[in-house]
C-alpha positions as MATLAB code, in Angstrom:
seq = 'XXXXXXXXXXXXXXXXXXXXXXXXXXXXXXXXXXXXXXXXXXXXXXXXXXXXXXXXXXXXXXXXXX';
ca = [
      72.233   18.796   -7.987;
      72.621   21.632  -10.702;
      73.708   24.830  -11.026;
      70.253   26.275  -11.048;
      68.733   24.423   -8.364;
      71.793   25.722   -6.390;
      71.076   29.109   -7.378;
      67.432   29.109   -6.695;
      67.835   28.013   -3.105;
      70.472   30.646   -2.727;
      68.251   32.829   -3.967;
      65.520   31.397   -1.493;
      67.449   32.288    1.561;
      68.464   35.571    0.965;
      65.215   36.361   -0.030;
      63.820   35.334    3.127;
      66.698   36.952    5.022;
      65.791   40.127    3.047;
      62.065   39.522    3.556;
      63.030   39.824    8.115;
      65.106   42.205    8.122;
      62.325   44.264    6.474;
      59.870   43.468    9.120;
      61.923   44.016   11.658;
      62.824   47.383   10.876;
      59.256   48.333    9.305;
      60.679   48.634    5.738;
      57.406   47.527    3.696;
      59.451   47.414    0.100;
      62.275   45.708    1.877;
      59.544   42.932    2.400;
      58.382   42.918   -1.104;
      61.514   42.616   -2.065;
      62.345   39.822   -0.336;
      59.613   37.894   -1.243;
      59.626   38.802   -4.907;
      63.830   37.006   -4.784;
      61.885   34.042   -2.809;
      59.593   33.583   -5.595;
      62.271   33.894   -8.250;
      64.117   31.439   -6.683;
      61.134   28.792   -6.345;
      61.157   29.276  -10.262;
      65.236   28.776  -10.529;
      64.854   25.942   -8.564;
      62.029   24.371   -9.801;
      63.663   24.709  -13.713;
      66.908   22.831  -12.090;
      64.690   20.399  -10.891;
      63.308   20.046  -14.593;
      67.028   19.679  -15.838;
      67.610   17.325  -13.594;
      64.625   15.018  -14.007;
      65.513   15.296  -17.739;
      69.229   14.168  -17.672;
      68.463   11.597  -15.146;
      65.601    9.879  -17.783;
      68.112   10.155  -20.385;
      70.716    8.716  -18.249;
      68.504    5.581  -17.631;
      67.320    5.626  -21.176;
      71.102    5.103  -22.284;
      71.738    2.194  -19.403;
      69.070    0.289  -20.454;
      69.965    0.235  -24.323;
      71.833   -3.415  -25.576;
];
């Protein structure tokens, strides 16, 4: 696990913890805002997900050269 797929998931959760708390006390932009972290953190994550795909392909790459 990287960095950014650490962040992103961070990221996730607070967004979603923002994203309650605005319903429950009726704040519409507190909603918004909350999503709009969750979707910023589906992107962070899903880059660190990239990363990590790459350096694990170049990590078998190397282990498989004679």
């Amino acid at each position: 696990m990287n960095k950014d797929q650490i962040k992103g998931e961070l990221k996730i959760i607070a967004g979603k913890f923002e994203e309650a708390v605005g319903g429950i006390v009726a704040n519409p932009k507190q909603q918004l805002n909350g999503q709009s972290k969750q979707i910023t953190g589906h992107v962070q994550k899903g880059i660190g997900n990239i990363k990590q795909a790459v350096d694990d392909i170049a990590d078998d790459a190397g282990s498989n050269i004679d």
